[in-house]
ROKOL-809299 format. One record per residue (C-alpha): residue number from 0; residue in three letters; x, y, z. Coordinates in nm, 3 decimals. Example, Ala and Ser with C-alpha at 12.3 -4.5 7.8 and 13.67 -1.06 7.14 Angstrom:
<atoms>
pos|code|c1|c2|c3
0|ala|1.230|-0.450|0.780
1|ser|1.367|-0.106|0.714
</atoms>
This chain:
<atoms>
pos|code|c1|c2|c3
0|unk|21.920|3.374|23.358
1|unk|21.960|3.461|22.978
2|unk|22.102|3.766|22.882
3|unk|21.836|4.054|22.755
4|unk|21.907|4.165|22.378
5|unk|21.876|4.554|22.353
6|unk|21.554|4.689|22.321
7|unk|21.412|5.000|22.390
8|unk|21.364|5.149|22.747
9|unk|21.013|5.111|22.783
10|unk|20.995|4.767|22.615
11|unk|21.273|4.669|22.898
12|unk|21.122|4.821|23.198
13|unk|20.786|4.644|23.133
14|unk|20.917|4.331|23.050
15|unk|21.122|4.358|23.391
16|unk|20.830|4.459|23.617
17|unk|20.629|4.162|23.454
18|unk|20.892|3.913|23.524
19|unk|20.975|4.092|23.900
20|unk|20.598|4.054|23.955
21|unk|20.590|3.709|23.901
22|unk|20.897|3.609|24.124
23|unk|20.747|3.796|24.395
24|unk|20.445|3.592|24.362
25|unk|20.675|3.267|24.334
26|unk|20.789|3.371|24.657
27|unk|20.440|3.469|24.837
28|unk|20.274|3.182|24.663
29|unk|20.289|2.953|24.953
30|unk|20.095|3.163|25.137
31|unk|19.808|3.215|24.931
32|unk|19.835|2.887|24.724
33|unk|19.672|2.490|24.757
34|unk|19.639|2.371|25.021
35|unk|19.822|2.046|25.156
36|unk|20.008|1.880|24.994
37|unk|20.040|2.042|24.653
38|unk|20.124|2.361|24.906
39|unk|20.365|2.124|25.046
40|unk|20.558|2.103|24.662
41|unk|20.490|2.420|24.555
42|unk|20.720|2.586|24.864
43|unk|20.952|2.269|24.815
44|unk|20.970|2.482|24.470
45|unk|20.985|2.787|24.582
46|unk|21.267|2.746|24.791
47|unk|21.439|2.596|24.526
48|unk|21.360|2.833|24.252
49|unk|21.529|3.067|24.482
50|unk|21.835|2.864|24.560
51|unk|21.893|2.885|24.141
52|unk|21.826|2.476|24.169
53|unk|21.552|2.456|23.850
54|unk|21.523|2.127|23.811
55|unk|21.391|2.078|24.144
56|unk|21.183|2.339|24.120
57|unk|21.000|2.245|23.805
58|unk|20.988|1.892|23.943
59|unk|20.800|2.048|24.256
60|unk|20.588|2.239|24.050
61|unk|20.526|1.957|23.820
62|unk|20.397|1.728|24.130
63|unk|20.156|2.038|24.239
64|unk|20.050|2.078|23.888
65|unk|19.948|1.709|23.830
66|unk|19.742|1.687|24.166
67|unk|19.572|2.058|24.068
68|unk|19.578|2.114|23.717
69|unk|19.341|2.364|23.718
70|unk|19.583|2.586|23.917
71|unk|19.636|2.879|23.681
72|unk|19.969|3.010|23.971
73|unk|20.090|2.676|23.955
74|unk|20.065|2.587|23.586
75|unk|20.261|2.984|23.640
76|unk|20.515|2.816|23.813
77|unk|20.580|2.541|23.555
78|unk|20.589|2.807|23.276
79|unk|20.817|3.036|23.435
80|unk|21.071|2.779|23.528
81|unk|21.088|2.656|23.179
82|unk|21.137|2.991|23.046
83|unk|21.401|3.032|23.292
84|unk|21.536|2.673|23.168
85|unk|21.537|2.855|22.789
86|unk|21.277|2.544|22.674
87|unk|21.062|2.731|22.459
88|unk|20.850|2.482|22.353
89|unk|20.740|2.366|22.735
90|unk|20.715|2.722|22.823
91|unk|20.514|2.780|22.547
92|unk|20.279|2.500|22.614
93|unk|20.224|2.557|22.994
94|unk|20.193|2.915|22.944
95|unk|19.895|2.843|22.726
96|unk|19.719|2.650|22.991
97|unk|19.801|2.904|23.236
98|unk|19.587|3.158|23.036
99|unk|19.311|2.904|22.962
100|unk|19.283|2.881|23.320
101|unk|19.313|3.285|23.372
102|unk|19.348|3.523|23.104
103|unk|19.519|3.791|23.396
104|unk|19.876|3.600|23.341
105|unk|19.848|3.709|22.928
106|unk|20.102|3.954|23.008
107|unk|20.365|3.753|23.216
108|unk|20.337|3.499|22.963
109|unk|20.411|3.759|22.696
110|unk|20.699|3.921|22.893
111|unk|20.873|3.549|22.950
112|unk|20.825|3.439|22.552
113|unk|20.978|3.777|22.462
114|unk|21.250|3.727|22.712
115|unk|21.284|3.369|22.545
116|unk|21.313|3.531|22.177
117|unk|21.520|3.781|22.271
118|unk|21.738|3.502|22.420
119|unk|21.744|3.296|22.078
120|unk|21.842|3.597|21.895
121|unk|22.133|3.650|22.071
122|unk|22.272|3.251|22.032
123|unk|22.126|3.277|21.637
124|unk|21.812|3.030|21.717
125|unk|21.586|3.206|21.485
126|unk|21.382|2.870|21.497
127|unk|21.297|2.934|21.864
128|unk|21.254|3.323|21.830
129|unk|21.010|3.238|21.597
130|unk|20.836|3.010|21.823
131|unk|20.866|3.201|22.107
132|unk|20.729|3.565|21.922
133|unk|20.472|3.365|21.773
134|unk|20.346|3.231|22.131
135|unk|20.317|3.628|22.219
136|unk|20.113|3.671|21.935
137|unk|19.851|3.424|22.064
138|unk|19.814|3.568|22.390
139|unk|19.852|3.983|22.294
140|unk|19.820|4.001|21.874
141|unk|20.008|4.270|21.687
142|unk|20.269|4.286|21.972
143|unk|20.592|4.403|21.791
144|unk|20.962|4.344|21.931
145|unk|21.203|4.573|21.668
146|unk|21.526|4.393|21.718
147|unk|21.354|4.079|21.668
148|unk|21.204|4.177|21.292
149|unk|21.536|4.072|21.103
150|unk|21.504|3.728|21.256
151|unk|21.190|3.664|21.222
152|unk|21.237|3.819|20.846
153|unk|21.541|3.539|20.781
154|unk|21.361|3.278|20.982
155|unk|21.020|3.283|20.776
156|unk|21.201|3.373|20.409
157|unk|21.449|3.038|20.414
158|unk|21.127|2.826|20.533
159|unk|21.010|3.001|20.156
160|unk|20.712|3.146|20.369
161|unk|20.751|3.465|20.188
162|unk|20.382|3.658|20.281
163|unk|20.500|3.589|20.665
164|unk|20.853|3.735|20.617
165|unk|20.730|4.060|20.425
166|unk|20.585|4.238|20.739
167|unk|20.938|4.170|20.922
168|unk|21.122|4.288|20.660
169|unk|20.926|4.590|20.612
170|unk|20.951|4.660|20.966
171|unk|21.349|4.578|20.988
172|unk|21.385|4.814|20.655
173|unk|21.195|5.136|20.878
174|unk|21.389|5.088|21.176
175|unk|21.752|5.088|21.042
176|unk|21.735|5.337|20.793
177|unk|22.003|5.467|20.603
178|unk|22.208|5.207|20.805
179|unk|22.031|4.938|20.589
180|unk|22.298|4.659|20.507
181|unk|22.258|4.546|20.077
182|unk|22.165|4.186|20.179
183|unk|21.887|4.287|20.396
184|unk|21.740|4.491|20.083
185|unk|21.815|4.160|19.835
186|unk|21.644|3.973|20.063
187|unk|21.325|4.183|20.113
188|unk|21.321|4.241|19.738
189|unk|21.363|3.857|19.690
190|unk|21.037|3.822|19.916
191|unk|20.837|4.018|19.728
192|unk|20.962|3.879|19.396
193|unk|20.796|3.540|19.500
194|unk|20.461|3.663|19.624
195|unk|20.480|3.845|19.251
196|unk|20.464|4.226|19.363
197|unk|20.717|4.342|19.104
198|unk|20.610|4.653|19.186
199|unk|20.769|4.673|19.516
200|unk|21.046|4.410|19.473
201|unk|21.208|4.656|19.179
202|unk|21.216|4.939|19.357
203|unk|21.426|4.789|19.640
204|unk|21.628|4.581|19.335
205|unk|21.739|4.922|19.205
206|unk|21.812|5.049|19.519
207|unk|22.039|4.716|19.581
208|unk|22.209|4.768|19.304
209|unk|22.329|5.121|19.364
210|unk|22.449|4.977|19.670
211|unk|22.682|4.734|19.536
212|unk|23.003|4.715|19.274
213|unk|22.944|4.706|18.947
214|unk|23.112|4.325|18.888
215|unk|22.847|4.218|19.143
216|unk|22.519|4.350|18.961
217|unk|22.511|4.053|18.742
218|unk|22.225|3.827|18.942
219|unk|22.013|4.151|19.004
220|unk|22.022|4.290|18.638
221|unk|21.868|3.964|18.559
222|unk|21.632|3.993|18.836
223|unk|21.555|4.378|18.703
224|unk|21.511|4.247|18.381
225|unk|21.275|3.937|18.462
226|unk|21.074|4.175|18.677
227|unk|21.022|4.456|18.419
228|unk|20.954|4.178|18.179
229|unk|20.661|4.024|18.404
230|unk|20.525|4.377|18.481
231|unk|20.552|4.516|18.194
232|unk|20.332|4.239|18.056
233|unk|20.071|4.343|18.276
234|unk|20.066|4.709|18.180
235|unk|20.028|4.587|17.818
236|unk|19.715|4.381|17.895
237|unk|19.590|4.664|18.099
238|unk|19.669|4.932|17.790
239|unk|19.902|5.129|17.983
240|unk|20.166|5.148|17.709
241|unk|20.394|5.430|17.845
242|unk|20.458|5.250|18.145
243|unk|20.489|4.949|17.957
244|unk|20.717|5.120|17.762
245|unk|20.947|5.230|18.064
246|unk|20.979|4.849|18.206
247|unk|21.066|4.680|17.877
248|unk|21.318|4.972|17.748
249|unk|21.513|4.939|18.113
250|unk|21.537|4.546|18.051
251|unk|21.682|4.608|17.714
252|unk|21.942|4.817|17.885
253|unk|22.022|4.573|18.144
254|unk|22.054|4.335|17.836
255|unk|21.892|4.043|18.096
256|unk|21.748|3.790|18.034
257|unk|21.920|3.736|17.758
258|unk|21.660|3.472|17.658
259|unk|21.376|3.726|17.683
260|unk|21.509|4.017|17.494
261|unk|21.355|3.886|17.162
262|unk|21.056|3.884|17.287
263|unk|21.121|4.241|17.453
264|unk|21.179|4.363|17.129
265|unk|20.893|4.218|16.994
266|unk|20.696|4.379|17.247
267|unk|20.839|4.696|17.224
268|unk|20.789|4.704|16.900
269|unk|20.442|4.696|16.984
270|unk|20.437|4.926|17.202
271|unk|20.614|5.179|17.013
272|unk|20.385|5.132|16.695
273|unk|20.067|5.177|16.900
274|unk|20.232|5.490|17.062
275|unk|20.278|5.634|16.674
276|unk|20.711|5.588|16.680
277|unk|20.698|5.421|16.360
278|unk|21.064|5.463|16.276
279|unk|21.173|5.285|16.638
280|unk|20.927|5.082|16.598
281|unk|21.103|4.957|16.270
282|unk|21.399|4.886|16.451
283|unk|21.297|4.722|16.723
284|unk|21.196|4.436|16.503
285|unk|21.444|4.444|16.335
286|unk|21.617|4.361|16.667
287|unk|21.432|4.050|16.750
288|unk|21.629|3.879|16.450
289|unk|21.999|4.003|16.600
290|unk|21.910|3.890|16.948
291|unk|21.671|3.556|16.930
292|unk|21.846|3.301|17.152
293|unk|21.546|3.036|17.114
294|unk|21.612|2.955|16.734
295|unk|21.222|3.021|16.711
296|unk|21.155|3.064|16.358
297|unk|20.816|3.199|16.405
298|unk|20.915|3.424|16.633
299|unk|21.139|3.590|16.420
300|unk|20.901|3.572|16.125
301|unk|20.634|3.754|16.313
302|unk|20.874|4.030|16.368
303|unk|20.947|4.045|16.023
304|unk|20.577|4.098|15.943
305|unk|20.566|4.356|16.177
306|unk|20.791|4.501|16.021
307|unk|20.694|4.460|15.685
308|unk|20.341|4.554|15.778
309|unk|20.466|4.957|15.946
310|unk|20.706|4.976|15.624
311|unk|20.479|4.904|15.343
312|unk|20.171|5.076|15.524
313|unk|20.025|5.439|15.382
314|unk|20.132|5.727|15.510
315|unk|19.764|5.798|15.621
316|unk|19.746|5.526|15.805
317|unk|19.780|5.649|16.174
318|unk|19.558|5.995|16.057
319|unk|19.317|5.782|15.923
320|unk|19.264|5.535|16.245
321|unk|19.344|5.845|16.485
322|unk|19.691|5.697|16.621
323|unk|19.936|5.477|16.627
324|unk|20.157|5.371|16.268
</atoms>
């Protein structure tokens, strides 16, 4: 039998009277089973399940199954032997027919595909744990496993299925805590980063970078910066300039991307012009010149009217349009 991962108590003890259940009916099967002689195979199995010998007993089983498929404790049989065999897939399969034929078995079949993930976590199959935990789901949705969120987390984020892996991660995040490890908060960030929350994917970038060395912050300043950038492009469309504001002054800082920060400044200028700072506004197009890595000569000469326009402009200007330079 595979070894159980740690879980919690009450996770364990159900999981354990599920499976203790079932052998007990393995064993009293015979008894109440088929008749004849898919009876006669399914104690051939039975006895052989119990002598540890699986391949006979799934072959057993198998012969019962095929001459009474409609036999939700044999099609049982067949499931639980693969899950005791570690085949996911078969268990998988046959436990799904098992249900079909009886929905009462919904929990054995959850207790063995748990059993089965728990399994694959431990030998780093995060293929089959997500195979396995996504079985469970079929047969009792919104079932949750905690050690198993990380896995699932890493399985669904390098298949770039980013929406599935949030939930994990979020979950995987709550349950260790302060004992959260920096690449676990990268990644999560990462996740969110692709399904474009910025929102949430900066505030666990900052918190990764307070967790690391200063010679390592180089990829996540850039990923600050492109962030901010994005969000702060938003805010501008929806005419919230402060926080604007606060997302394209920390890119500046960051100084990354390096290719963006003309057009930062250009946009801070902006910002700072409609928000009545004049003066920084000034110098913040100024900037755009001094830091333009694209060679864009329109760029640059849009600054410079920007410029032009807040230095030759009357006084009266922002008293006269009620804000702004």
């Amino acid at each position: 039998m595979l070894p159980l991962l740690r879980s919690t108590a009450q996770d364990n003890a159900r999981i354990a009277v599920v499976r203790i259940t079932l052998m007990a009916l393995v064993i009293a099967g015979a008894a109440c089973g088929p008749a004849g002689e898919e009876a006669s195979s399914i104690s051939r199995g039975d006895e052989a399940a119990a002598r540890g010998e699986l391949e006979e007993a799934l072959a057993e089983y198998s012969l019962a199954a095929q001459m009474g498929s409609d036999d939700a404790m044999t099609l049982a049989r067949v499931a639980h032997t693969y899950a005791e065999m570690g085949r996911v897939d078969e268990a998988a399969d046959f436990y799904r027919r098992t249900v079909a034929a009886d929905s009462t078995y919904a929990d054995q079949a959850v207790a063995d595909m748990v059993w089965l993930a728990r399994a694959a976590a431990a030998r780093n199959d995060l293929f089959s744990v997500a195979s396995a935990i996504g079985t469970a789901h079929d047969f009792r949705p919104g079932i949750s496993v905690a050690e198993l969120s990380l896995p699932l987390a890493r399985h669904h984020f390098r298949n770039g299925e980013y929406g599935v892996a949030l939930p994990y991660y979020q979950k995987a995040l709550a349950a260790m805590g302060e004992d959260t490890t920096p690449d676990i908060v990268f990644e999560a960030a990462s996740a969110y980063d692709e399904v474009g929350d910025c929102r949430n994917s900066l505030v666990l970038y900052e918190q990764y970078r307070r967790m690391i060395r200063r010679w390592q912050r180089g990829e996540v300043h850039w990923r600050i910066g492109s962030c901010s950038y994005r969000l702060a492009q938003d805010m501008i469309e929806q005419d919230e300039d402060e926080a604007a504001f606060e997302l394209i002054d920390r890119m500046i800082t960051l100084g990354e991307p390096r290719n963006l920060l003309a057009l930062a400044y250009l946009h801070l200028g902006g910002i700072l012009a409609r928000l009545g700072r004049c003066d920084e506004a000034m110098f913040s197009f100024q900037r755009v010149r001094d830091v333009d890595q694209t060679g864009s000569d329109a760029l640059v000469e849009r600054a410079q009217w920007r410029f032009d326009e807040l230095r030759f402009s009357s006084p009266m200007r922002g008293i006269i349009s009620g804000g702004g330079c």
